[in-house]
PABAFI-575169 format. One line per 3 residues: their letters; for each residue y, x, z of N, C-alpha, C. Coordinates in steps of 0.1 Angstrom, whole numbers. Layout:
<pts>
A = Y:X:Z:Y:X:Z:Y:X:Z; ... .
</pts>
This chain:
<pts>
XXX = -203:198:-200:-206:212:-196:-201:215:-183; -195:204:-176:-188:210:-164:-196:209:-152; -197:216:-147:-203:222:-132:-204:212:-119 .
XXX = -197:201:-120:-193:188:-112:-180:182:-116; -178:169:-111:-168:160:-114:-163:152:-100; -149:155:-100:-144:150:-88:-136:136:-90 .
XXX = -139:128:-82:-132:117:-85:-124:113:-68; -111:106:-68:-106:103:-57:-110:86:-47; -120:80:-60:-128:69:-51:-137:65:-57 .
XXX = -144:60:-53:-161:55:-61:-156:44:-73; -145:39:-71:-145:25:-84:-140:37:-94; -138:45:-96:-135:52:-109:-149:60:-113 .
XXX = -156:63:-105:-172:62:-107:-181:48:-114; -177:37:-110:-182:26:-113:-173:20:-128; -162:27:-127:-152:23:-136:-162:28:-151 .
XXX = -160:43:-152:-170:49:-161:-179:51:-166; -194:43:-155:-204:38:-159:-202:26:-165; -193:15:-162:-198:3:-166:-189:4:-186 .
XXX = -185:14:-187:-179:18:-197:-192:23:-207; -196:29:-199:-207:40:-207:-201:49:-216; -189:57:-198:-182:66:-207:-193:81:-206 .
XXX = -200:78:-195:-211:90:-191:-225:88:-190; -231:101:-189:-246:97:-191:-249:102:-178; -261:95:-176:-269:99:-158:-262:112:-156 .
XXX = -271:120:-164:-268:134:-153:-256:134:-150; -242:132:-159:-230:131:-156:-226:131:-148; -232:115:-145:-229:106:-126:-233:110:-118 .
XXX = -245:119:-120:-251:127:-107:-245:135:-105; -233:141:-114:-226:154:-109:-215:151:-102; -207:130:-106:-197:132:-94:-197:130:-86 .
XXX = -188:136:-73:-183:137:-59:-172:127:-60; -170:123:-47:-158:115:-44:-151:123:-34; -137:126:-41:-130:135:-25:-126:117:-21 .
XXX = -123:123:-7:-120:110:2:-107:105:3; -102:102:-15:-84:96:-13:-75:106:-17; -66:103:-16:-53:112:-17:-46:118:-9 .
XXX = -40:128:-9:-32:136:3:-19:129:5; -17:129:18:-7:117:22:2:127:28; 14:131:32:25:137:37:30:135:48 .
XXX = 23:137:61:24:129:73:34:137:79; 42:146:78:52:151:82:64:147:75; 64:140:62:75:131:54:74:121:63 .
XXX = 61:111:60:61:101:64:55:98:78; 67:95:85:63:97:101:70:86:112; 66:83:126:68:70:127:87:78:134 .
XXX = 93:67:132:109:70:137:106:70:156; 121:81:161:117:85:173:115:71:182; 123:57:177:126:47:188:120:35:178 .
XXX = 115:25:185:111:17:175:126:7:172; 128:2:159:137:-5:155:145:-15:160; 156:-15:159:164:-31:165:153:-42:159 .
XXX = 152:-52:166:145:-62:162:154:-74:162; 166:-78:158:174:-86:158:171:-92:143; 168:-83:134:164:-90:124:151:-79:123 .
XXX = 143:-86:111:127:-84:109:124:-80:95; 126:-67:95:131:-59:82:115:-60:76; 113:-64:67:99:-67:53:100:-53:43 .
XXX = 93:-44:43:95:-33:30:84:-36:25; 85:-35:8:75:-36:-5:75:-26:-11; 72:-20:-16:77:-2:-25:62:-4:-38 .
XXX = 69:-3:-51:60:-2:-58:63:-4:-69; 62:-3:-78:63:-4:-96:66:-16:-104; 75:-22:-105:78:-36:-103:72:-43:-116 .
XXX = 58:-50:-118:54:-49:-122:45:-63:-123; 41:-73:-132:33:-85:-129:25:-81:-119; 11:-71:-119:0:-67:-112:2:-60:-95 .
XXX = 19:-55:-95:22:-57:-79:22:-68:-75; 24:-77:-78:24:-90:-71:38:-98:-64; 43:-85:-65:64:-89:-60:67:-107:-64 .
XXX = 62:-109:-67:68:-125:-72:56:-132:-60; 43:-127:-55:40:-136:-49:48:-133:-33; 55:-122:-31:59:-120:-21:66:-125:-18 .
XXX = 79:-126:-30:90:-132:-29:88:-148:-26; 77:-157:-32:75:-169:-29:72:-167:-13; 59:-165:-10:59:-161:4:69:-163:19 .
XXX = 81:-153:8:91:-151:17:105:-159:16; 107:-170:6:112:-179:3:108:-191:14; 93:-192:17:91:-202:29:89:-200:42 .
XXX = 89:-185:38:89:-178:52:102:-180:63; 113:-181:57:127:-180:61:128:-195:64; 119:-202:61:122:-219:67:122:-220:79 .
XXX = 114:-209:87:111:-209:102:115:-197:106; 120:-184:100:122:-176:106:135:-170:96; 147:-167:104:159:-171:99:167:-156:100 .
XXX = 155:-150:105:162:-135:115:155:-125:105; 149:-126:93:142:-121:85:147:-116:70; 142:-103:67:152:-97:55:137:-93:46 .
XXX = 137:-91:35:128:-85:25:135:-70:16; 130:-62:19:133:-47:11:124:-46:5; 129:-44:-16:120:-41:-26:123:-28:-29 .
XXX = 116:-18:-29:119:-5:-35:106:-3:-48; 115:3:-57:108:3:-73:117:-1:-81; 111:2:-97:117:-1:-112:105:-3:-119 .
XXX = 108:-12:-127:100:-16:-137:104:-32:-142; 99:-28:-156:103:-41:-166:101:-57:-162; 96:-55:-148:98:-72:-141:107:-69:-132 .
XXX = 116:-64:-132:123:-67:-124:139:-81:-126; 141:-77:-135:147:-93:-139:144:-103:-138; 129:-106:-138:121:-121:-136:121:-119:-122 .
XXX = 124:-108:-113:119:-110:-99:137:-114:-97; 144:-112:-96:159:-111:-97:163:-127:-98; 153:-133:-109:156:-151:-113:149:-157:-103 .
XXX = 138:-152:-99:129:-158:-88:140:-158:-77; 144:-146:-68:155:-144:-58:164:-157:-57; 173:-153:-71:183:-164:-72:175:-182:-69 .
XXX = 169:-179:-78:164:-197:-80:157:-203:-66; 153:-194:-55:152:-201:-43:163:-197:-32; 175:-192:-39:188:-192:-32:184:-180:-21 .
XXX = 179:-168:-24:177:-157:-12:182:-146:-19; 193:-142:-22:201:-133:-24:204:-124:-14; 208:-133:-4:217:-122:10:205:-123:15 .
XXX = 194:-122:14:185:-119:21:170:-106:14; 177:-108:1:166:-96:-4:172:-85:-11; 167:-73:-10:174:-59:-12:168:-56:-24 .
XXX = 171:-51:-34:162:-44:-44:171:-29:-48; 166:-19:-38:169:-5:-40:163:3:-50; 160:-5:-64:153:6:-74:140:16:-73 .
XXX = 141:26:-82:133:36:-79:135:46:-72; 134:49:-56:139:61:-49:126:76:-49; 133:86:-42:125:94:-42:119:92:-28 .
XXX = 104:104:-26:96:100:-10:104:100:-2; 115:110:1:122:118:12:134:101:16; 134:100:12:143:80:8:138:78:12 .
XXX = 125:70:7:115:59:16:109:59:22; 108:69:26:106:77:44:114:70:50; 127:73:47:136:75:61:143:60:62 .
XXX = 138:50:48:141:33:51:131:32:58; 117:35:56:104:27:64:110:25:83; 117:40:83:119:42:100:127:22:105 .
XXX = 131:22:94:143:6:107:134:-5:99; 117:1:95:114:-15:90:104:-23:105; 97:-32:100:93:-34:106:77:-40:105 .
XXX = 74:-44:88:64:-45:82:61:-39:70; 51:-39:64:50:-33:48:42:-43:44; 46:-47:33:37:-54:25:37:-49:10 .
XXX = 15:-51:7:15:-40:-6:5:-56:-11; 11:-63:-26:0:-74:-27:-3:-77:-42; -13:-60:-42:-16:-60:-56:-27:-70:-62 .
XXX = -25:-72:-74:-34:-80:-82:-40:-74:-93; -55:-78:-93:-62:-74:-99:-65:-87:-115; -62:-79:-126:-57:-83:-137:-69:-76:-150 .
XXX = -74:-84:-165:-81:-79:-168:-82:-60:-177; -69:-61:-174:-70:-46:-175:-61:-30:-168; -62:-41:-156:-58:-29:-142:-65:-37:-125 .
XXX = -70:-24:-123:-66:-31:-105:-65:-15:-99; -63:-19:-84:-59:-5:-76:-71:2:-77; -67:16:-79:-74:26:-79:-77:35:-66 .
XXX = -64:31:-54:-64:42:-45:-51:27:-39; -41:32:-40:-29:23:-35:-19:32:-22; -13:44:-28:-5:55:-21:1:48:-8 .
XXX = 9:38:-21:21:31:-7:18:23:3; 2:20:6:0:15:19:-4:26:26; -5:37:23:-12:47:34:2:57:33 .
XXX = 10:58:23:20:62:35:30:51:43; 28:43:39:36:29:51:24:31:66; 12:32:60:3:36:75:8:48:82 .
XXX = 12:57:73:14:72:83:30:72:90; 35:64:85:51:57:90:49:46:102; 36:46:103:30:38:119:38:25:113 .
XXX = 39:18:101:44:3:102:29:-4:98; 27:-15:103:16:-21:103:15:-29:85; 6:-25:79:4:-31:67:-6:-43:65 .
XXX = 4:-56:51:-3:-64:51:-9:-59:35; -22:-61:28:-23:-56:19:-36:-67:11; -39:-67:-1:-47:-78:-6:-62:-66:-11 .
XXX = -68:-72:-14:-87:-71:-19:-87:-67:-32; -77:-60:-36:-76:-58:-51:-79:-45:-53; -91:-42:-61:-97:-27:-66:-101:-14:-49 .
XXX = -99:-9:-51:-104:-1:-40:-99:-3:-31; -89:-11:-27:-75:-11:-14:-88:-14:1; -96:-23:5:-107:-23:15:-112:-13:12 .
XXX = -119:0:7:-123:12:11:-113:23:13; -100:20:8:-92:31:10:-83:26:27; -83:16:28:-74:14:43:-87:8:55 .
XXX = -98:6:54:-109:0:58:-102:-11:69; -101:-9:81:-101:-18:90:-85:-20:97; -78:-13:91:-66:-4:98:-52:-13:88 .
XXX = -55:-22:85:-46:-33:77:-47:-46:78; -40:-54:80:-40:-68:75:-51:-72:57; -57:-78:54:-61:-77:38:-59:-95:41 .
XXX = -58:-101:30:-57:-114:26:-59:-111:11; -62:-123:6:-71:-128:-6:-56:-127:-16; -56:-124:-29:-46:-120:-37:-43:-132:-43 .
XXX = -27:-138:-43:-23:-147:-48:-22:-160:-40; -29:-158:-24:-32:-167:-18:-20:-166:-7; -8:-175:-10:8:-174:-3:6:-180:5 .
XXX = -2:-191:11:-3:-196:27:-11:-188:32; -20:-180:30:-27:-168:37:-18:-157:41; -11:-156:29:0:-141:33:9:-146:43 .
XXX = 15:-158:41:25:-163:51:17:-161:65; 6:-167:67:2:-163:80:1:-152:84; -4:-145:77:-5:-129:85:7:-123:82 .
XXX = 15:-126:80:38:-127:84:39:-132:97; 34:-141:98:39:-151:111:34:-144:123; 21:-139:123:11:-133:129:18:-119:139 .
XXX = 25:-112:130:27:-98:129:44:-101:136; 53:-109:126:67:-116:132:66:-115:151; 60:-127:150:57:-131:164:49:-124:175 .
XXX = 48:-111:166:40:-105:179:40:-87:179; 50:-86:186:57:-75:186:44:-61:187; 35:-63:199:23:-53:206:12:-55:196 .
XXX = 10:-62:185:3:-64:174:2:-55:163; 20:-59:157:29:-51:148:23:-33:155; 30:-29:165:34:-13:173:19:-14:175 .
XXX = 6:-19:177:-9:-13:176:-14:-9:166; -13:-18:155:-16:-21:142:-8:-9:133; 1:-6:134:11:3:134:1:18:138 .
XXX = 0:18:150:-3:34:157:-20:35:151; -28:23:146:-41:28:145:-40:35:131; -31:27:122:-32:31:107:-24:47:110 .
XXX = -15:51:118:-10:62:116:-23:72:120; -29:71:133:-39:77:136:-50:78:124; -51:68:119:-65:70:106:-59:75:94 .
XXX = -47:79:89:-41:84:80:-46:100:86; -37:102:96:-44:117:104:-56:125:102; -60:112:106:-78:116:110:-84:117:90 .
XXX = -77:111:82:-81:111:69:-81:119:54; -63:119:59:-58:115:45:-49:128:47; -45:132:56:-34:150:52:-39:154:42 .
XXX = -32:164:42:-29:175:28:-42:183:32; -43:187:40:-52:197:50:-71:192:49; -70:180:53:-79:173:55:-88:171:39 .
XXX = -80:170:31:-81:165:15:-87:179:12; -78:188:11:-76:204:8:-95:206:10; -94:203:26:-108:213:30:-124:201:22 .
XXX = -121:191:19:-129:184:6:-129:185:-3; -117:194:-13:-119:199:-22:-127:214:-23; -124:223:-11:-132:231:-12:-144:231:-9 .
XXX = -146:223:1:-162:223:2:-171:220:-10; -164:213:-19:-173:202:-28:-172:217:-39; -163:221:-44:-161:231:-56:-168:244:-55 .
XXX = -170:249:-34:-182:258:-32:-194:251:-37; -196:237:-38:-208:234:-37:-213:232:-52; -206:230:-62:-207:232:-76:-210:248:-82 .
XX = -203:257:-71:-204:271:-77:-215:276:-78; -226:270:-66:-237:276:-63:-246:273:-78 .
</pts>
């Protein structure tokens, strides 16, 4: 009986058809607002860019088989073979995190990986400022994949350049404005580490286009005026 249906990306459109949770006319009633509202005055790039004496890695995300945290951590276990000046920051909770904790230990990278829990936004704000990458390397599993993926678009509005994988909506929601590599594929990720490491004017472009397309996209403001257009457009 409802007047239109809003959804925040088309795979939850395709999600619902291939269910046959709805009938035609249904589908013809939903809209896609364009994403989620992102906090670009929380998350914002720091006044000076970071000491680069070490090469601070942030992950933020629900510690969880389907984040992918264990392929990062391999990743970054051979990462450090060649690059020695390099740190990894996990922020999140969830019931893998003890198997990520055995992984740490068992390739001997303790002093080298942080695991700060579940913080609040106003927090992982104000870590993103001394990072230097983000990495988001979800996996798509038979009964989850990304829907949207928050924490690469606000790691984009924090101007840190994101590496991020092909899982569920994450290529329509970041389009051109990220690193993407194939999920599960740790010599791929490794490269686009090496890539970003080694090249400082890469990192700080890659960095300033995602903050710019967060702007141009994703505000509070920007979202806002998609929801009203679309709800005038039901009323009629």
């Amino acid at each position: 009986k409802a007047s239109g249906i809003l959804c925040i990306t088309p795979l939850v459109i395709e999600k619902y058809r291939k269910l046959g949770l709805l009938s035609i006319p249904e589908i013809n009633k939903i809209k896609v607002i364009g994403g989620h509202p992102i906090d670009v005055n929380l998350f914002k790039p720091p006044e000076n860019y970071p000491d680069e004496k070490v090469i601070n890695i942030v992950s933020t995300g629900r510690l969880a088989y389907e984040k992918g945290f264990h392929v990062i951590i391999e990743a970054f276990g051979e990462l450090i073979k060649k690059y020695r000046n390099v740190h990894l920051h996990i922020i999140g909770e969830g019931n893998y995190r003890e198997e990520l904790m055995n992984k740490v230990r068992k390739l001997e990278l303790l002093s080298l990986v942080k695991f700060y829990g579940a913080l609040e936004s106003k927090e992982i704000a104000e870590i993103y400022k001394s990072m230097h990458i983000f990495i988001n390397h979800s996996l798509e599993t038979p009964y989850w994949q990304e829907y949207f993926g928050v924490a690469n678009l606000e790691a984009m509005s924090s101007e840190l350049p994101v590496i991020t994988t092909d899982c569920g909506v994450i290529p329509w929601a970041v389009k051109d404005n990220a690193a993407i590599v194939k999920q599960e594929d740790v010599k791929e990720l490794i490269k686009a580490l090496e890539n970003l490491i080694e090249n400082k004017n890469l990192r700080i472009k890659l960095g300033q286009r995602g903050r710019n397309f967060v702007e141009n996209n994703y505000t509070v403001e920007k979202v806002a005026k998609q929801y009203y257009s679309l709800i005038k457009e039901f009323a009629k």
